[in-house]
C-alpha positions as CSV (number, residue, x, y, z in Angstrom):
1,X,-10.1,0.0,16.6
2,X,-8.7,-1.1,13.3
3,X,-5.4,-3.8,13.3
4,X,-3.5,-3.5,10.0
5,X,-1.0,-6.5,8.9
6,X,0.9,-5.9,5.5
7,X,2.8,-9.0,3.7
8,X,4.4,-9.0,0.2
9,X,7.5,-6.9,0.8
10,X,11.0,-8.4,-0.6
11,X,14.2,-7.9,-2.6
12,X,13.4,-7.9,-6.4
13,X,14.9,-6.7,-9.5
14,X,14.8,-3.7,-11.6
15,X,11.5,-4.8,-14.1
16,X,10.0,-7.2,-11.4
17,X,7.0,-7.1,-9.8
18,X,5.4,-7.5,-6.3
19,X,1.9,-7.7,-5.0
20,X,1.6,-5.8,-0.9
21,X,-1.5,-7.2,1.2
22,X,-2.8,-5.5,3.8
23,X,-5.3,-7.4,6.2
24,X,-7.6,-5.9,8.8
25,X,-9.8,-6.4,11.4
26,X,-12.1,-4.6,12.8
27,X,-15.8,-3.4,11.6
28,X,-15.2,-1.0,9.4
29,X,-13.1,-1.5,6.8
30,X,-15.8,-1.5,3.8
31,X,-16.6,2.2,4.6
32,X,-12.7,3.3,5.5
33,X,-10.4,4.7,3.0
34,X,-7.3,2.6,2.4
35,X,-4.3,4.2,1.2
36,X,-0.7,2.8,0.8
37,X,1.9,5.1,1.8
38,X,5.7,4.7,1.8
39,X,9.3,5.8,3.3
40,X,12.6,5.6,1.9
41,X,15.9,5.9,4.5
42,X,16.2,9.8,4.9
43,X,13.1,10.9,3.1
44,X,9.3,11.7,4.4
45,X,6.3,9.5,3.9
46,X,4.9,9.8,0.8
47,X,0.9,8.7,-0.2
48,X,1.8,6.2,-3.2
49,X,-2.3,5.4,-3.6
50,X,-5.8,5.4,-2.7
51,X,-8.9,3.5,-2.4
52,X,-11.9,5.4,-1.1
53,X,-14.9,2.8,0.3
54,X,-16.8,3.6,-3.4
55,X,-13.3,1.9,-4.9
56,X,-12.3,5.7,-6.8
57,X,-8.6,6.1,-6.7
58,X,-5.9,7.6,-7.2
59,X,-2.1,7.5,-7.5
60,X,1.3,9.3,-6.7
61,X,2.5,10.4,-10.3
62,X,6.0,8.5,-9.9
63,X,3.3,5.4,-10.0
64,X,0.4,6.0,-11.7
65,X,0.5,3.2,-14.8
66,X,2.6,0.9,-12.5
67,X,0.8,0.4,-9.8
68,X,-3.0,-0.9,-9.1
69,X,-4.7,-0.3,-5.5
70,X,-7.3,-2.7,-5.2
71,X,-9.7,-4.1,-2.3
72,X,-11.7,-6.6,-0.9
73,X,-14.3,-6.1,1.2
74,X,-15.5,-9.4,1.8
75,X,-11.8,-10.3,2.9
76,X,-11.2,-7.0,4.8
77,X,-8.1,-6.8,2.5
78,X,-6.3,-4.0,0.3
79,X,-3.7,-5.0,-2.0
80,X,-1.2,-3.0,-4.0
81,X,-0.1,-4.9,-7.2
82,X,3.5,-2.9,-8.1
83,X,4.8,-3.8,-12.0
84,X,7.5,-2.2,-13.8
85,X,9.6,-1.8,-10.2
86,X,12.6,0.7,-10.2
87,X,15.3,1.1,-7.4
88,X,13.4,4.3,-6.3
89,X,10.6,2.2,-5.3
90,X,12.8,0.7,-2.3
91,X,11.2,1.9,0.9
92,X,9.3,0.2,3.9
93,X,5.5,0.6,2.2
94,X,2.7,1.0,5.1
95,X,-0.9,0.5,5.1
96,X,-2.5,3.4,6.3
97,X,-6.8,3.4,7.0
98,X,-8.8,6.0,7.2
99,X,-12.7,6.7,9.1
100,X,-12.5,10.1,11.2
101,X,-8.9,8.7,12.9
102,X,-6.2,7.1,11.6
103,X,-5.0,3.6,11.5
104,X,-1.3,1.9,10.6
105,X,0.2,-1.0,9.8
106,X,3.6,-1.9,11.1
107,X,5.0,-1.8,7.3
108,X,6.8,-4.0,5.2
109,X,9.7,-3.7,3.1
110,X,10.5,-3.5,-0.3
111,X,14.0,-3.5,-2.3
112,X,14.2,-3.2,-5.6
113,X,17.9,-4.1,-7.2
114,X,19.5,-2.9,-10.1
């Protein structure tokens, strides 16, 4: 079993940034895939990036040179450092892991003002 806590959601403005943290326990985090996903009121859950256990990754295009996916394994933690934040960005983020099942965090929410 794999326990997922994000923090770092909030209300920030158009420009801003803010840095998600997702902790977990469990044993195996350093060979899981990590991936931040996110929802929006009235849309579907989108994959916003990727970590695999080697650290490739990848992004959602409506991200990519805005956002950095990032981990450590010695603190069982995966961060998602958001710059350059536009109103689209608002949606509850969630921290999703991945090693043959899947694993969620509860999700944390982000608002970003014009």
């Amino acid at each position: 079993q794999v326990q997922l806590v994000e923090s770092g959601g909030g209300l920030v403005q158009a420009g801003g940034s803010l840095r998600l943290s997702c902790a977990a326990s469990g044993s195996i985090f350093s060979i899981a895939s990590m991936r931040w996903y996110r929802q929006a009121p009235g849309k579907h859950r989108e994959l916003v990036a990727a970590i695999t256990s080697g650290g490739s990754t990848n992004y959602a295009d409506s991200v990519k040179g805005r956002f950095t996916i990032s981990r450590d394994n010695a603190k069982n933690t995966v961060y998602l450092q958001m710059n350059s934040l536009k109103p689209e960005d608002t949606a509850v983020y969630y921290c999703n892991a991945f090693h043959f099942l899947d694993f969620w965090g509860q999700g944390t929410q982000v608002t970003v003002s014009s």
